[in-house]
DRENTI-661400 format. One record per residue: residue number from 0; y, z, x of N, C-alpha, C in turn. Coordinates in pm, whole numbers. Atoms other than C-alpha are relative to their C-alpha. Example, Ala and Ser with C-alpha at 12.3 -4.5 7.8 and 13.67 -1.06 7.14 Angstrom:
2
REC   n   n_yy   n_zz   n_xx  ca_yy  ca_zz  ca_xx   c_yy   c_zz   c_xx
REC   0   -119      0     89   -450    780   1230    120      0     90
REC   1   -119     -6    -82   -106    714   1367    109     73    -77
END
This chain:
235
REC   n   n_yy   n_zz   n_xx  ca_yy  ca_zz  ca_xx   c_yy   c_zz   c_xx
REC   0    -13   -145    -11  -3600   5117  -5783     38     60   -135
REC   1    -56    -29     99  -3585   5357  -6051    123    125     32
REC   2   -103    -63    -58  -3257   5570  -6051    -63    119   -129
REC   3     66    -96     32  -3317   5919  -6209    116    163     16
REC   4   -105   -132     -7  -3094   6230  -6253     -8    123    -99
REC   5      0    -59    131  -3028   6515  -6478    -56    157     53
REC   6     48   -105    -39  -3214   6877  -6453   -109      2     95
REC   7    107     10     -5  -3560   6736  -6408      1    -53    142
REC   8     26      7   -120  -3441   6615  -6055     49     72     72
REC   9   -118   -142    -74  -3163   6904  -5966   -103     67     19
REC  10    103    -74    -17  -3449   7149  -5986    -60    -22    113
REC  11     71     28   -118  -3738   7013  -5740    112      5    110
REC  12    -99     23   -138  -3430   6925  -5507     40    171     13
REC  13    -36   -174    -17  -3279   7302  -5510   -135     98     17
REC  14    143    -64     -9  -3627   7466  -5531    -59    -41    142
REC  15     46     45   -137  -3736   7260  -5218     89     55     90
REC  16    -89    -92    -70  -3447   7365  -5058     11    144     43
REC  17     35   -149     -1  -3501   7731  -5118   -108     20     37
REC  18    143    -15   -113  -3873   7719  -4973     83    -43    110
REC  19      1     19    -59  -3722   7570  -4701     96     97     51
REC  20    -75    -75    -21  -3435   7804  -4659    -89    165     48
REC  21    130    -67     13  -3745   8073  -4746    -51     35    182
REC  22     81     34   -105  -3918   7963  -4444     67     37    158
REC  23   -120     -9   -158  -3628   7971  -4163     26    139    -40
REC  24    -32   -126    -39  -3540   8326  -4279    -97     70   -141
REC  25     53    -60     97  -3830   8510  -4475     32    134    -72
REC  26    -26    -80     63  -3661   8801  -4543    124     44   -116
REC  27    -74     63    127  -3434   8639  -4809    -45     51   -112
REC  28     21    -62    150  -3427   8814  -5159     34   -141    -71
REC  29     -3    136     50  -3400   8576  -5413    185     23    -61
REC  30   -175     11     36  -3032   8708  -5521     48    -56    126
REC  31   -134     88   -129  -2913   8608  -5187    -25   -129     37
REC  32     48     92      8  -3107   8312  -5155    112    -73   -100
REC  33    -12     86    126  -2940   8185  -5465    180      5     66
REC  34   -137     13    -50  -2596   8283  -5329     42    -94    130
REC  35    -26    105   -100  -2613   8093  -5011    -34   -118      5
REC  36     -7    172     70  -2726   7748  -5198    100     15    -63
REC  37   -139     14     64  -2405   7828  -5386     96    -22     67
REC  38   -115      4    -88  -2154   7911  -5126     -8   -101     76
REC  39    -54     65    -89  -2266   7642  -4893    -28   -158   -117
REC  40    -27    120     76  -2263   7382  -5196    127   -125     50
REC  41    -88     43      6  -2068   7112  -5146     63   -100   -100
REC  42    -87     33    120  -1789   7035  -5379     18   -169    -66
REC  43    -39    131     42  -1741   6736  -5604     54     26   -165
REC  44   -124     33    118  -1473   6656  -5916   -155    -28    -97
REC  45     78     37    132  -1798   6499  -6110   -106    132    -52
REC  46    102    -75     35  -2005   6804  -6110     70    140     -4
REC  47    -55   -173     76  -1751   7125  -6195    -17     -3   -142
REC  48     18    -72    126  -1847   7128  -6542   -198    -39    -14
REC  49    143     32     13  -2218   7035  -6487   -131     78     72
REC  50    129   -107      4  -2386   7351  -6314    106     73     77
REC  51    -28   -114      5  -2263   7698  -6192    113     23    166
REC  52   -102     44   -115  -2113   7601  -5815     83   -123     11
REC  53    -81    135     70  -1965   7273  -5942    -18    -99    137
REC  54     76     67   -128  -2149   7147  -5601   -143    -80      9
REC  55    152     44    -80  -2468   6954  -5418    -34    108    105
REC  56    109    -58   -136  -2724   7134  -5213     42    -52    118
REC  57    -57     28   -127  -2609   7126  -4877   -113     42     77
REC  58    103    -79    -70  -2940   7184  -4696      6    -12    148
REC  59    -51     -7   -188  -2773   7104  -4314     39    112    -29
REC  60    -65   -107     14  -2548   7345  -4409    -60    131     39
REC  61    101    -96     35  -2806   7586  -4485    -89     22    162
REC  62    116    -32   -108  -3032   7497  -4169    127     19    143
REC  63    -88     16    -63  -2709   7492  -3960     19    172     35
REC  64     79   -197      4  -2710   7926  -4074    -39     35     83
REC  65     98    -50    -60  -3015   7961  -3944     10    -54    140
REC  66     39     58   -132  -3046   7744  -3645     93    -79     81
REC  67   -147     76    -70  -2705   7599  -3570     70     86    151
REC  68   -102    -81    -69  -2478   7701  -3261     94     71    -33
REC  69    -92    -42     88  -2245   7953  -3292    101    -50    -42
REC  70   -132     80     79  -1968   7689  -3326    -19    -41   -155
REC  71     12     61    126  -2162   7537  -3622    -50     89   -107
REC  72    -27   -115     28  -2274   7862  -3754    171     83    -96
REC  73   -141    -65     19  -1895   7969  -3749     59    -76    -98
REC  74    -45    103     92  -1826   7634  -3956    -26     39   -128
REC  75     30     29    116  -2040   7681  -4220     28    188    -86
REC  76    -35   -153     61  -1950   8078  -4268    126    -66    -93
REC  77   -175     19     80  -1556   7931  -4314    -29    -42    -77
REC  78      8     28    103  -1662   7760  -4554    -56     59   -136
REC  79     56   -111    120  -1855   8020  -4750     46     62    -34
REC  80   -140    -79    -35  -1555   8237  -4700     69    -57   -142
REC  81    -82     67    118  -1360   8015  -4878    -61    -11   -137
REC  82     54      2    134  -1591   7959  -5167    -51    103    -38
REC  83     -2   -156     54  -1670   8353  -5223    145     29    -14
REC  84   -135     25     40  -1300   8337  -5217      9     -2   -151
REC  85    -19     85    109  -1304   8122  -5512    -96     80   -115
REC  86     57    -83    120  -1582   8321  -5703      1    129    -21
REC  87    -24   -139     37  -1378   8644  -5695    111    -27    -89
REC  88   -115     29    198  -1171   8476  -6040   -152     11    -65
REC  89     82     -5    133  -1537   8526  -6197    -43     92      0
REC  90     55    -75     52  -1745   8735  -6337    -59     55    128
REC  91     67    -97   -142  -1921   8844  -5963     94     18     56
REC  92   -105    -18   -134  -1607   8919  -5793    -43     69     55
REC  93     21   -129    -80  -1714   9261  -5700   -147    -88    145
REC  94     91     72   -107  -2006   9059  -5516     56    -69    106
REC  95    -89    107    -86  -1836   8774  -5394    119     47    128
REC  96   -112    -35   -140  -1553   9001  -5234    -64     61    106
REC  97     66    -18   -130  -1805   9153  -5058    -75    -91    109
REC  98     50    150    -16  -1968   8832  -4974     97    -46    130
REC  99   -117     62   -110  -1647   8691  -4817     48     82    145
REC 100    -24    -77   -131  -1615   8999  -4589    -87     -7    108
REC 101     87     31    -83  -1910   8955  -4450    -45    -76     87
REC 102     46    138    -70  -1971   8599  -4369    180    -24     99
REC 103   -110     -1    -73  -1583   8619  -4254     10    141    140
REC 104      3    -97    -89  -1654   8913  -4034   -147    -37    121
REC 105    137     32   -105  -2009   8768  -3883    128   -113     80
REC 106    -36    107    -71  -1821   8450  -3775    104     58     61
REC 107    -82    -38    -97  -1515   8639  -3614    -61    103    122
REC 108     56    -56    -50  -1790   8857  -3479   -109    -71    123
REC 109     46     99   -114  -1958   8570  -3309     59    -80     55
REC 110   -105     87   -126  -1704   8349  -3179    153     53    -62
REC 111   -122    -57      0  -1376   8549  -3164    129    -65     33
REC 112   -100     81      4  -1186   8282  -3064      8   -165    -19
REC 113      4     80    100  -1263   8038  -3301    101     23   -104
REC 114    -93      7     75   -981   7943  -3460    -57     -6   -185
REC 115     77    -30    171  -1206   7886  -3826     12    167      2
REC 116     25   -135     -6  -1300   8218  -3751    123     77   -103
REC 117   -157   -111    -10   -959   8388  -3761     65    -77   -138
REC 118    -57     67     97   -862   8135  -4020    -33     58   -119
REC 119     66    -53     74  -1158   8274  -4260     85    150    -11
REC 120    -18   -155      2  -1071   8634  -4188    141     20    -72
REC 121   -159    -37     94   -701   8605  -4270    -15    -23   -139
REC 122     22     30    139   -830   8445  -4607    -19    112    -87
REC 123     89   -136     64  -1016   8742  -4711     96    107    -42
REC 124   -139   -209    -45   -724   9012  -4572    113   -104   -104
REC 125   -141     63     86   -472   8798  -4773    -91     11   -154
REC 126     50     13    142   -676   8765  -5126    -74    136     -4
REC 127     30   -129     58   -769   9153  -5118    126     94     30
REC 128    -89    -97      2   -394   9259  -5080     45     32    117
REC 129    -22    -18   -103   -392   9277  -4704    110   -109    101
REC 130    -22    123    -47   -131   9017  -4578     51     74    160
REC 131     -4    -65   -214     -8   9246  -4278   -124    -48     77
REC 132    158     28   -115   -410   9243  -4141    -16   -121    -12
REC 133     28    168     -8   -419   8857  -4200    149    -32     53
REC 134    -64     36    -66   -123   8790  -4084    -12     -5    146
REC 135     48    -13   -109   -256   8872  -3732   -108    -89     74
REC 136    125     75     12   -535   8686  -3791     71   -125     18
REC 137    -20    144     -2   -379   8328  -3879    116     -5     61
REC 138    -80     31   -113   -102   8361  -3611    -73    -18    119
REC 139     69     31   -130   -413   8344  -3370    -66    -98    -20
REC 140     46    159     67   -563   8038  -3584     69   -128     54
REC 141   -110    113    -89   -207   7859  -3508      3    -17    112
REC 142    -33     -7   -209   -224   7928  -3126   -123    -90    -11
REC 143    133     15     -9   -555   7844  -3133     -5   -122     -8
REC 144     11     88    102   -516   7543  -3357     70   -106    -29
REC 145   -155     24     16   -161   7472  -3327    -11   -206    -92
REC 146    -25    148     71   -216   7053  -3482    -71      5   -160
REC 147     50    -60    110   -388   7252  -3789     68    -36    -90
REC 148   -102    -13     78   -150   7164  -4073    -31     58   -133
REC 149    -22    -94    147   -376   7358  -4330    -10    148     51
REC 150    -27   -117    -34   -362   7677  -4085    123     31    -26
REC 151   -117     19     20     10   7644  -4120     24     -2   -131
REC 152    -49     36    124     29   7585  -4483    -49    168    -61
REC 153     43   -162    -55   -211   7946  -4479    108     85     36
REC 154    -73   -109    -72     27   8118  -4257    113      1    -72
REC 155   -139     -4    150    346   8016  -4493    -48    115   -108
REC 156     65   -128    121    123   8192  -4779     48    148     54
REC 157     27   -142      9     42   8505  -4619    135     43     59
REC 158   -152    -43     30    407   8534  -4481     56     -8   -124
REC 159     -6    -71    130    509   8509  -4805      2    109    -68
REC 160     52   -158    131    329   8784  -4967     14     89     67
REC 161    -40   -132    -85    450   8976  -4642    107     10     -2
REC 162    -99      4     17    796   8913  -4758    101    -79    121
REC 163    -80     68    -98    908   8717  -4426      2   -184    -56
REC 164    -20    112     69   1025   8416  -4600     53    -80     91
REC 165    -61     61    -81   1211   8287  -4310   -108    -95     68
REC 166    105     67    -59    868   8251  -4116    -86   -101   -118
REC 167     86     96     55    703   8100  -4413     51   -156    -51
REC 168    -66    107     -9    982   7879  -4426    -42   -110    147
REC 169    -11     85    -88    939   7769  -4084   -151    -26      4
REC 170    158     36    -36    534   7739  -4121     -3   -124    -83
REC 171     44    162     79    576   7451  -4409     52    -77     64
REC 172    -65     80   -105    824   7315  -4210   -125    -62    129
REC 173     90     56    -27    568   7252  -3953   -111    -98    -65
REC 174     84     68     90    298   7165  -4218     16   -121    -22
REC 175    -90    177     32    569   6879  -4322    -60    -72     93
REC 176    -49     72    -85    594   6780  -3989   -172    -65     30
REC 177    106    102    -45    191   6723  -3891    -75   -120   -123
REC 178     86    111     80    122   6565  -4257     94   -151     24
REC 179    -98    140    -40    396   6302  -4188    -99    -89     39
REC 180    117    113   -103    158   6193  -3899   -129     26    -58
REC 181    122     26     40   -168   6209  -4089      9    -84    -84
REC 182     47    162    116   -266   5891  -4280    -54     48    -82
REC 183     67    -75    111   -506   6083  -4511    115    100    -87
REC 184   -133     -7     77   -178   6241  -4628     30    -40   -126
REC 185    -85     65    166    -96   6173  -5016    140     10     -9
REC 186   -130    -46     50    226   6138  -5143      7    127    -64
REC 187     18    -66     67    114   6366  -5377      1    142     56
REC 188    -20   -107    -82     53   6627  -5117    109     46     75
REC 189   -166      8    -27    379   6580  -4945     74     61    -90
REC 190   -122    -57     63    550   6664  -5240    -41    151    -29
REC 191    -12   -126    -27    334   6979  -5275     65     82     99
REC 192    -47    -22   -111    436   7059  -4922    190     77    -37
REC 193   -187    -21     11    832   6993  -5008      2    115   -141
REC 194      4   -104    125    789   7169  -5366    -33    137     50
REC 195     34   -175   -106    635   7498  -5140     99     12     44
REC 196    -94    -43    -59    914   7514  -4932    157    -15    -31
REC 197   -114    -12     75   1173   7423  -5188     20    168    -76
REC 198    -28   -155     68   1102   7753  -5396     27    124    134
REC 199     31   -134   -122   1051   7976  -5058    138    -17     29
REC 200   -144     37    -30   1389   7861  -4976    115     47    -97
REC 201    -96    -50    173   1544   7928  -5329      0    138     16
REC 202    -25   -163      6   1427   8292  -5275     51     50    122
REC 203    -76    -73   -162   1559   8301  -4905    146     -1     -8
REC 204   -160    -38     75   1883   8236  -5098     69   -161    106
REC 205    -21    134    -99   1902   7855  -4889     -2    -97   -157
REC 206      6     95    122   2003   7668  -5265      8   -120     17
REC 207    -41    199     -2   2151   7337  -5128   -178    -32     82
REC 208    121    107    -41   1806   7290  -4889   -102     12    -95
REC 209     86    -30    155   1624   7396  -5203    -32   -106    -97
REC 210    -78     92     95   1797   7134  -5379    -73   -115     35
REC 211     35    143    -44   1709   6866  -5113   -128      2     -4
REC 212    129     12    -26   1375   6976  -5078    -70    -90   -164
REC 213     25     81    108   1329   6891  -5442     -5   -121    -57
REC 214      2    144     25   1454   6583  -5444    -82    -82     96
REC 215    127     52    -53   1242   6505  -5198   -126    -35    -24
REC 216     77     18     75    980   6580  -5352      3   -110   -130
REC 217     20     90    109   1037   6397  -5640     16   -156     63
REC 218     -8     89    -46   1112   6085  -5420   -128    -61     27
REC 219    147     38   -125    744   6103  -5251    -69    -25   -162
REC 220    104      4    139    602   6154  -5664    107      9   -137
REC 221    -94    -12    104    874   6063  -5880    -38     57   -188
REC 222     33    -60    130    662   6181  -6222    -43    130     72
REC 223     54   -120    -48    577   6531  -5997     13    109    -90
REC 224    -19    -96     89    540   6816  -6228     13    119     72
REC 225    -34    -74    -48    745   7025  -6063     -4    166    -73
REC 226     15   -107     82    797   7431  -6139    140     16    -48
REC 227   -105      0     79   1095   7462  -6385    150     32     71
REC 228   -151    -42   -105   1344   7666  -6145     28   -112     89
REC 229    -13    134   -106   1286   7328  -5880     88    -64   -117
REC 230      1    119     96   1343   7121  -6222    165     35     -4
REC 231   -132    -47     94   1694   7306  -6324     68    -45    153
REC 232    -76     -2    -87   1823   7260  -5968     60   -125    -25
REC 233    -32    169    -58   1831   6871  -5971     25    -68   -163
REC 234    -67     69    126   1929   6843  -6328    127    -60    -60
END
């Protein structure tokens, strides 16, 4: 076999893709075309500095859009959600934020109690300034969802930036509690976990569990590059 990579095979592969995408919905422009092989890219570490979504062609993904149920449909929006998310730090934000409203508003618009759904939507209302209207949202994710531990890690956030520190205290707290029991679990993540709810704690004016949380953290990743105020506590 010969093995083979580079532009000269990215091309045909993405181009085939887009006839085929083409084909399931002909009234595709080619700007949006190009945006929904982006958003439903999927991500990999070897290819963010090697083309423009730092992803592979996802062409289930894609036919999933068009011809999927609305459960799987609703899947592949959240995930587009999230990655128009991500390309409102570039140069298309103004696109992208509209982007994310959309595909986060079809999927809460077709299955309303789909916990993704509600998950997406709070994303959106939280990263355009809205954490009240997402907050509504990913408290019906958790019901919904409740063994979720990255809805929970979510709902900490957008409490947060709604100033109820108490609740976003008690959402990592959960978070802790379901990564414990997940095996796919890093240490590494753990100590993000404890490091999140060490600072949220520091500003709820809780210094000694602040304290412990830190050292916790550093227990689970003893070189953890913590944030400086964690660092001064346990010095």
């Amino acid at each position: 076999s010969i093995y083979m990579d580079g532009t000269s095979m990215a091309a045909p592969a993405v181009a085939g893709t887009a006839a085929y995408v083409r084909a399931l919905q002909p009234s595709l422009g080619a700007a949006e075309l190009r945006r929904l092989i982006e958003y439903t890219a999927t991500s990999g570490d070897q290819l963010k500095e090697q083309c423009t979504s730092g992803g592979a062609v996802d062409r289930e993904a894609l036919r999933l859009l068009f011809e999927g149920t609305p459960a799987q449909r609703t899947q592949v929006r959240a995930g587009m959600t999230l990655t128009a998310l991500i390309y409102m730090d570039s140069d298309a934000s103004v696109q992208a934020s509209l982007d994310a409203d959309r595909f986060s508003a079809a999927a809460l618009r077709e299955t309303p109690g789909d916990a993704r759904a509600c998950h997406a939507r709070s994303l959106y209302l939280d990263c355009t300034g809205r954490p009240e209207e997402a907050r509504q949202f990913i408290d019906r994710s958790v019901k919904l969802d409740a063994p979720n531990r990255h809805f929970w890690s979510t709902r900490a956030v957008i409490c947060e930036h709604q100033g109820d520190l108490a609740a976003a205290i008690a959402s990592l707290t959960q978070a802790l509690i379901l990564a414990t029991a997940d095996n796919e679990v890093t240490p590494g993540m753990r100590a993000s976990l404890l490091a999140r709810r060490a600072l949220v704690r520091l500003r709820h004016g809780d210094r000694d569990l602040a304290i412990a949380d830190t050292k916790a953290a550093l227990v689970a990743v003893p070189d953890a590059e913590l944030d400086d105020e964690l660092m001064d506590l346990v010095r």
